[in-house]
C-alpha positions as CSV (number, residue, x, y, z in Angstrom):
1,X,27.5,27.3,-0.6
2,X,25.7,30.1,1.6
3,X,22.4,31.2,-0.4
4,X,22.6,34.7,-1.9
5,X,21.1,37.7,-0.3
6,X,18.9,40.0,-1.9
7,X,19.0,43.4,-1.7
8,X,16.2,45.1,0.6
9,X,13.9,46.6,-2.1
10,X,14.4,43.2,-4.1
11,X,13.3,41.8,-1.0
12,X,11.3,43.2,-0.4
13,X,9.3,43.2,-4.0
14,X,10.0,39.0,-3.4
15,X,8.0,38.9,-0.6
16,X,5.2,40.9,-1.3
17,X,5.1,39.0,-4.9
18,X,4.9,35.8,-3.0
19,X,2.1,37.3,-0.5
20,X,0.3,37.7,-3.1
21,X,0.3,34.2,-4.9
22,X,-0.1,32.9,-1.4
23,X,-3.8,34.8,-1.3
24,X,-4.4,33.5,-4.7
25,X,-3.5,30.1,-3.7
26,X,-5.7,30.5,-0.7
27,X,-8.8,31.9,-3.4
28,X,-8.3,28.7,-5.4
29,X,-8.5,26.7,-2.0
30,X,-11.8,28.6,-1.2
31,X,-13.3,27.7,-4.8
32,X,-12.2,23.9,-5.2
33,X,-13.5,23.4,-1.1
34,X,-16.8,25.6,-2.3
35,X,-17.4,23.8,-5.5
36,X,-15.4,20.6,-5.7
37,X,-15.2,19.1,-8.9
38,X,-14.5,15.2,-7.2
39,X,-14.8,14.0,-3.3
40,X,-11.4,14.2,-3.1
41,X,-10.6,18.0,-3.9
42,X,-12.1,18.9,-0.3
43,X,-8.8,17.3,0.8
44,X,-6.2,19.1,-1.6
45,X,-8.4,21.9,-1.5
46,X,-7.9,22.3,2.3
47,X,-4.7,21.7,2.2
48,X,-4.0,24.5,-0.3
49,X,-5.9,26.8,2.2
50,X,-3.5,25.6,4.8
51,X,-0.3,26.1,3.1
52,X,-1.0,29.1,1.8
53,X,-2.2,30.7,5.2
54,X,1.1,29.2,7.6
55,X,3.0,30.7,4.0
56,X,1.6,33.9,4.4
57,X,1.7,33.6,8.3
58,X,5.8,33.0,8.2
59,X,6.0,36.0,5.8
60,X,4.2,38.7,8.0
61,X,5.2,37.5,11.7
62,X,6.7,39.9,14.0
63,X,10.1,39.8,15.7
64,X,8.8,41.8,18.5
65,X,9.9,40.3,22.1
66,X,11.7,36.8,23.1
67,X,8.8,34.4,22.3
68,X,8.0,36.3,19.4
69,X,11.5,35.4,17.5
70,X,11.2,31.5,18.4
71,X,7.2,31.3,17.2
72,X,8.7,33.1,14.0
73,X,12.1,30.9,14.0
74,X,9.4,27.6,14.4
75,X,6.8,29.1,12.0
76,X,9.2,29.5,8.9
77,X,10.7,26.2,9.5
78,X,6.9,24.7,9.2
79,X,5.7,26.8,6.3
80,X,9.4,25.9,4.6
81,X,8.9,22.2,4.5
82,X,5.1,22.8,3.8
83,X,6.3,24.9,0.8
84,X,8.9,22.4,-0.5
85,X,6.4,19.2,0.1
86,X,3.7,21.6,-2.6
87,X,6.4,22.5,-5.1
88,X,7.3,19.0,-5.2
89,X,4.0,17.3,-6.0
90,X,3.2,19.8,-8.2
91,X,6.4,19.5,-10.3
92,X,5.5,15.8,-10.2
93,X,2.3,16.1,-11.2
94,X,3.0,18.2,-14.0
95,X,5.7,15.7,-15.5
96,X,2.9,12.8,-14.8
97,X,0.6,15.1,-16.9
98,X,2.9,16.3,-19.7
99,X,3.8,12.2,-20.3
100,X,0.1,11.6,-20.6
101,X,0.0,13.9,-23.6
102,X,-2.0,16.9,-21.5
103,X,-0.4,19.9,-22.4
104,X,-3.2,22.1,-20.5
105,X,-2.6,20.3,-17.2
106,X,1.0,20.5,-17.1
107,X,1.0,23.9,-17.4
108,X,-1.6,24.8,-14.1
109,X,0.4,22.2,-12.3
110,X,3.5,24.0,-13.4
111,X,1.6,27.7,-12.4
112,X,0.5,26.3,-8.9
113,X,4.6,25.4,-8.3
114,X,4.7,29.5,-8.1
115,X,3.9,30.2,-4.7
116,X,5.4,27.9,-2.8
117,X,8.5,28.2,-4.7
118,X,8.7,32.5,-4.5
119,X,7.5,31.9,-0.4
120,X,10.2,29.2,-0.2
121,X,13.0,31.4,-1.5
122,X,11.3,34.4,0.8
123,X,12.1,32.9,3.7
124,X,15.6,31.2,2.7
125,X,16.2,35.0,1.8
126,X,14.9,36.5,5.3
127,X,17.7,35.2,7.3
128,X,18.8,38.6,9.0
129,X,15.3,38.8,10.7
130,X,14.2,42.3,8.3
């Protein structure tokens, strides 16, 4: 079952709506790398930072010349499985948290499954290169 196209504008509004969670993402990255609550949020909180740039990155990049359609091609096919490996943990982690009772926790583990998901299905959607 091929995945349905969206219209330009819709498209268009999809990816700059993902763009935008993706600098969010990357905000929250800054703060939890600035002002890290445990020794261990440096890590996630890079990694955020990360996936939220290479996101961003495969949304923007050019088609402009022959190398320039390849870095693109290999770009989205890194930020895709980068995307997919975030939405994951963080549906996981919010059923972990909504079993232990923490209502709260579920739901920002359920809000940071936003941006990876709107940049995943930004990039399944941009298959005609526009």
């Amino acid at each position: 079952m091929p995945w349905p196209e969206l219209s330009g504008r819709a498209h268009r509004i999809l990816r700059w709506v993902a763009l935008a969670l993706n600098g969010a993402l990357f905000l929250v990255g800054v703060y939890f790398e600035l002002w890290p609550r445990y020794r261990t949020d440096v890590w996630s909180a890079g990694a955020l930072c990360a996936i939220a740039l290479g996101n961003s990155a495969a949304l923007t990049a050019g088609t402009e010349g022959s190398g320039a359609r390849h870095l693109r091609r290999r770009l989205r096919r890194i930020a895709l499985l980068a995307s997919l490996l975030l939405a994951g943990a963080s549906l996981l982690l919010a059923v972990l948290e909504a079993s232990r009772g923490s209502a709260f926790s579920a739901l920002t583990s359920l809000l940071l499954l936003l941006p990876p998901a709107l940049s995943a299905a930004a990039i399944l959607d941009d298959r005609s290169g526009r």
